[in-house]
C-alpha positions as CSV (number, residue, x, y, z in Angstrom):
1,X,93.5,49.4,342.8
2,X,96.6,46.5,343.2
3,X,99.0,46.8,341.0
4,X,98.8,44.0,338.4
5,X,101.3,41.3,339.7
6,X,103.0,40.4,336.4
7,X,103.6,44.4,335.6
8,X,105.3,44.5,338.9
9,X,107.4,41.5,338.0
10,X,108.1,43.3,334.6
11,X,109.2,46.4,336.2
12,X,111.8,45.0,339.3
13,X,113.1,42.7,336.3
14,X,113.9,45.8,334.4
15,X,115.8,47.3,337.2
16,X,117.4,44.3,338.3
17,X,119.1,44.1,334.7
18,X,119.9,47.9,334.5
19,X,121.8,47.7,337.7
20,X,123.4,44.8,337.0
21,X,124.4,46.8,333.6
22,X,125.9,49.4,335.4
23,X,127.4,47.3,338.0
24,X,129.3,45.2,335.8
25,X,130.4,48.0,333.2
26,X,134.3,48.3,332.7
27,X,136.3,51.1,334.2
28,X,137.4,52.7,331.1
29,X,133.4,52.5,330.0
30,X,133.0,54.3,333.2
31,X,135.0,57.1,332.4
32,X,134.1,57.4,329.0
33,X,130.2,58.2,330.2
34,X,131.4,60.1,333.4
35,X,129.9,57.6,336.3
36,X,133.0,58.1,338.0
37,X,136.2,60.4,338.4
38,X,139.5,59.2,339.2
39,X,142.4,61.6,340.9
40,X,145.6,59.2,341.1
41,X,148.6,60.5,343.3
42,X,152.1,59.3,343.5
43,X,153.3,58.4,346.8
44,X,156.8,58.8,345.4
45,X,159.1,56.1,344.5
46,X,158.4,54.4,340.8
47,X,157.8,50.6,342.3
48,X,155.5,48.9,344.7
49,X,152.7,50.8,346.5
50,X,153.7,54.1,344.8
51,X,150.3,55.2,343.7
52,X,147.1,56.5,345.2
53,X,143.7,56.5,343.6
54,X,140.7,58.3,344.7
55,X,137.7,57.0,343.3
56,X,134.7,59.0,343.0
57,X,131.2,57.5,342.1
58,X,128.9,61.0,340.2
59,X,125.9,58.8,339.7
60,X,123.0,58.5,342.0
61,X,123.0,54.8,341.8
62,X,125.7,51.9,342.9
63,X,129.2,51.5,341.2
64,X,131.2,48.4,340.9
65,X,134.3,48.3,338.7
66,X,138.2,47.4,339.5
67,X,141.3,48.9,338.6
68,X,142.7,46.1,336.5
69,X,146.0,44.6,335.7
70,X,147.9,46.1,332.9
71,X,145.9,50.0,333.7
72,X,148.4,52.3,332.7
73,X,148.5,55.8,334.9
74,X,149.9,58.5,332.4
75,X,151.6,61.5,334.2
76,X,150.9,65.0,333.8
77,X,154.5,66.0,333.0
78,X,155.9,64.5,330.1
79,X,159.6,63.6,331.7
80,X,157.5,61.9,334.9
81,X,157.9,58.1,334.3
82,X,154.1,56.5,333.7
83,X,152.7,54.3,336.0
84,X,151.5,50.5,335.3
85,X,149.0,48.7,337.6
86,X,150.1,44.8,338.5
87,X,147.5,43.9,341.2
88,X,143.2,45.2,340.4
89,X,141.8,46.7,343.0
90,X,137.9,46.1,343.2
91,X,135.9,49.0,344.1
92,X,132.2,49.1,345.0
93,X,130.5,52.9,345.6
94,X,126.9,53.4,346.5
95,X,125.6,56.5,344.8
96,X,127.7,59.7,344.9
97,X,130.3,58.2,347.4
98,X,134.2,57.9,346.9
99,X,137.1,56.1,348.7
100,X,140.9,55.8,348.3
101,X,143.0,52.8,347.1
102,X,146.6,52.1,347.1
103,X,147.9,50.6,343.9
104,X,150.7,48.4,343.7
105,X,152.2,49.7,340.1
106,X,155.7,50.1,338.5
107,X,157.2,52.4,336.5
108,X,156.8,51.5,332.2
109,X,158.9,54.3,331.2
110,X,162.6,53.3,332.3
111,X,163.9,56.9,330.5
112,X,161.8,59.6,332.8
113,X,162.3,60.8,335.9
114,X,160.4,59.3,339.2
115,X,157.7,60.6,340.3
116,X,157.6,63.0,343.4
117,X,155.3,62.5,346.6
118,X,152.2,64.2,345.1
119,X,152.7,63.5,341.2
120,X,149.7,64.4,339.6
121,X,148.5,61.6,337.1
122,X,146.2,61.5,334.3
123,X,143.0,58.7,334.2
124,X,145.5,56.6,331.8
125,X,144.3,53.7,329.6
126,X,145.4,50.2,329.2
127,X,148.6,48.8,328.3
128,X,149.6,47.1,325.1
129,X,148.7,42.9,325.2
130,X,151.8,42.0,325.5
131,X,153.0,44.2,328.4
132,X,149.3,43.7,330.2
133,X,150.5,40.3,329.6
134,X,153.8,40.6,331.5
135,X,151.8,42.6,334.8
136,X,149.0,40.0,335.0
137,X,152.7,37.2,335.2
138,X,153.6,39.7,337.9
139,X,150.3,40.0,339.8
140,X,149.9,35.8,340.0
141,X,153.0,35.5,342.1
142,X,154.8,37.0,345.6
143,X,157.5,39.1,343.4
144,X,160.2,41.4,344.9
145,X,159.6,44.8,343.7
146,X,163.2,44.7,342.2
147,X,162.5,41.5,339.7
148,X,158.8,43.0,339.0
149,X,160.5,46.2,338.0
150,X,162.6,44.5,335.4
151,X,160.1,42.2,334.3
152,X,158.0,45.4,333.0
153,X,161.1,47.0,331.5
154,X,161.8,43.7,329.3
155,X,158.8,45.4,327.5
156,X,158.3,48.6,328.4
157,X,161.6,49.5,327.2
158,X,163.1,46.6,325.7
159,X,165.3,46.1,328.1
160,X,167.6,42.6,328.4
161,X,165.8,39.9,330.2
162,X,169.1,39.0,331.9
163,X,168.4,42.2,334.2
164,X,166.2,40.0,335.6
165,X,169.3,38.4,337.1
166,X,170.2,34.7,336.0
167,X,167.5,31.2,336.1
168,X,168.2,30.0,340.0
169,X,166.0,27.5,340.5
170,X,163.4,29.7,342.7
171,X,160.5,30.8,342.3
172,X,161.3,33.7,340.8
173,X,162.0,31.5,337.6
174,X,158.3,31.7,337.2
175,X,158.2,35.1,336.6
176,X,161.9,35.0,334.3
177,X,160.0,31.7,332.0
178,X,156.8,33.9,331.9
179,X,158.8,36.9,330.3
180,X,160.9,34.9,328.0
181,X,158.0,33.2,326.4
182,X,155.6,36.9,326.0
183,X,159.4,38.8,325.1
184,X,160.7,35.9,322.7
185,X,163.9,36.5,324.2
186,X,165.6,33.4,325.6
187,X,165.9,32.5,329.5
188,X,168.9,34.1,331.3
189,X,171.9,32.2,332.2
190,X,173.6,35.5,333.0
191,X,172.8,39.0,335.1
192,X,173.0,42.0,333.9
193,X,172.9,45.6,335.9
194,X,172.5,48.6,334.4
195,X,174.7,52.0,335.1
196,X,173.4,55.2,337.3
197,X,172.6,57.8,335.6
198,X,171.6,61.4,337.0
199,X,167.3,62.2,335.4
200,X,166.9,58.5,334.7
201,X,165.5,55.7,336.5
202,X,167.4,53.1,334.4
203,X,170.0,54.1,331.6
204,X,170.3,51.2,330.0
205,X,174.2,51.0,329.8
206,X,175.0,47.9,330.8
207,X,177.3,48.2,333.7
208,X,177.9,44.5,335.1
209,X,177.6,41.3,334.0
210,X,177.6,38.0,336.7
211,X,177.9,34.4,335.5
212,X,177.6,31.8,338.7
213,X,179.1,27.8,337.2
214,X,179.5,24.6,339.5
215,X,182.8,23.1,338.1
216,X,183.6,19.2,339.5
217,X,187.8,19.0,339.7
218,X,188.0,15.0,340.7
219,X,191.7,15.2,341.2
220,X,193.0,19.2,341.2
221,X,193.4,21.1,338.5
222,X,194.4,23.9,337.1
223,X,191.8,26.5,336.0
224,X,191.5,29.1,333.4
225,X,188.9,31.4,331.8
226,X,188.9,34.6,329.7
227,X,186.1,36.9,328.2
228,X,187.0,36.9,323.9
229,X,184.8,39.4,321.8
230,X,183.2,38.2,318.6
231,X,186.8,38.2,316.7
232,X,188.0,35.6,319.2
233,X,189.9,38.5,320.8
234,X,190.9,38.1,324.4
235,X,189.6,41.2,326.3
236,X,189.6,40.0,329.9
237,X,191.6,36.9,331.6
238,X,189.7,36.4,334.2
239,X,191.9,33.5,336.1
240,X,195.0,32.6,334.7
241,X,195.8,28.7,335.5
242,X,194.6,28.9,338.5
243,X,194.8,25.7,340.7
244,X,191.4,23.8,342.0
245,X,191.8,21.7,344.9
246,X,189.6,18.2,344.2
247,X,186.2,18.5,344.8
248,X,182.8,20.7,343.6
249,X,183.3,24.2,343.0
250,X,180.8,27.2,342.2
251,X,182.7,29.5,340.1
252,X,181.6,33.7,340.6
253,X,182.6,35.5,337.3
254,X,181.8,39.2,337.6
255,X,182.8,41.7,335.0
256,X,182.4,45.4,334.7
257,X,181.7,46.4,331.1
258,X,180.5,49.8,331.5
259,X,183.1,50.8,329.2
260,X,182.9,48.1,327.0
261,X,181.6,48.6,323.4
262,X,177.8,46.7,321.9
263,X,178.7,43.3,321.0
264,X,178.7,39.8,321.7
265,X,181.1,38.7,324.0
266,X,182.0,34.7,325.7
267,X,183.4,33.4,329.1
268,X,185.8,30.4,327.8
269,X,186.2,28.4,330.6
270,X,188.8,25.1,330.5
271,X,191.1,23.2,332.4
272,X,194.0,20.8,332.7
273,X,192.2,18.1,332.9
274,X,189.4,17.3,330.4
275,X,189.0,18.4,326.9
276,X,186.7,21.1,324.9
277,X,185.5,24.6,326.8
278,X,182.9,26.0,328.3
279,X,181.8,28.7,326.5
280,X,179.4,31.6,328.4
281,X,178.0,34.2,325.6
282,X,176.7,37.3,326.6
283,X,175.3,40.6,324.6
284,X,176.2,44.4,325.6
């Protein structure tokens, strides 16, 4: 006897839409129900392609999920620094099959160690809005692993946004307006380094602080700036009327304040010839 058309129909409708169900389930709804099994590895290194994924699909029938921005890869050892995805790898498995991606992620917890070639990693979960905001900013642009780093830090860790280095009219200002508007904290005029320290990716002691001005001297003059603390102290002279031949200048003022106690501190900038100063705050 032919099957009746319209049952036919019926049936291949129903299995369209279940496969389409499984198909476009998310990957943390795929682990929770065990369709698939993750083993992530670090390559070593806590930035940039640091982390390996092996994806396996347990189910008989096709898989296709992604890795998404903002997945955050916990370690198995606690002082191991955790791992945050900025760039979703898609992944399609017929039934039963696995394959390998590389993951570009960075590290989220500035305090641990880095991970080893081989770190094991747990499945992991995904990151807080705001911090999946900040890696989806870093996945829409061509970032140097060194500004994405920091960008993830500004809220991982709460870290100063001025370790992203100072606004230079490149395109890395994209990434430095996209974390001052998610962070609240202002755009950096300034950069800020943090110190070395032995069992930590990033101490967050401040260490050095870099403040880049143009100064215009139409006819010479002399030059002087200092670094006063809140109580109008003077801590640092940093030129002492020093003489500007006429002409456009770009002014370097670097300053190392690893020693320096918390606090708000200024550049005063002036010179011979024009009143008021230039004042240049910066936070330790």
């Amino acid at each position: 006897m032919t099957p009746d058309r319209s049952l036919l129909l019926f049936l291949c409708a129903c299995l369209s839409i279940s496969a389409v169900a499984i198909e476009q389930r998310s990957l943390i709804e795929l682990l929770e129900h065990r369709v698939i099994e993750l083993k992530p590895v670090g390559l070593g290194g806590h930035s940039g392609e640091c982390l390996k994924v092996e994806v396996r699909n347990r189910s008989t029938g096709p898989v296709h999920t992604s890795i998404p921005v903002g997945w955050v890869f916990t370690s198995q050892v606690p002082e191991v620094q955790d791992l945050i995805v900025v760039r979703e790898e898609v992944i399609a498995l017929g039934g039963g099959a696995s394959r390998s991606v590389t993951c570009r992620a960075f590290c989220c917890e500035a305090s641990g160690t880095g991970p080893d070639v081989g770190e094991a990693y747990r499945n992991g979960r995904p990151a807080s809005e705001k911090l999946t905001a900040v890696a989806m900013a870093v996945a829409r642009g061509d970032f140097p692993n060194g500004i994405a780093q920091n960008a993830i830090w500004v809220l991982s860790d709460g870290n100063d946004i001025e370790s992203m280095g100072a606004m230079d009219s490149t395109a890395q200002d994209t990434l430095r307006l996209a974390v001052s508007r998610i962070s609240g904290q202002p755009v950096p005029l300034y950069s800020l380094k943090y110190a070395d320290e032995e069992g930590r990716v990033c101490s967050q002691r401040p260490a050095s602080i870099h403040r880049r001005i143009r100064y215009d001297a139409p006819a010479g003059t002399e030059f002087t700036a200092v670094v006063l603390d809140r109580n109008g102290r003077v801590v640092r002279v940093l030129h002492d009327h020093e003489w500007l031949e006429p002409g456009s200048h770009t002014i370097d003022f670097q300053l190392d304040v690893h020693d320096w106690p918390p606090g708000t501190y200024a550049i005063h900038a002036h010179s011979a010839d024009r009143a008021g100063v230039h004042r240049m705050p910066f936070t330790l």
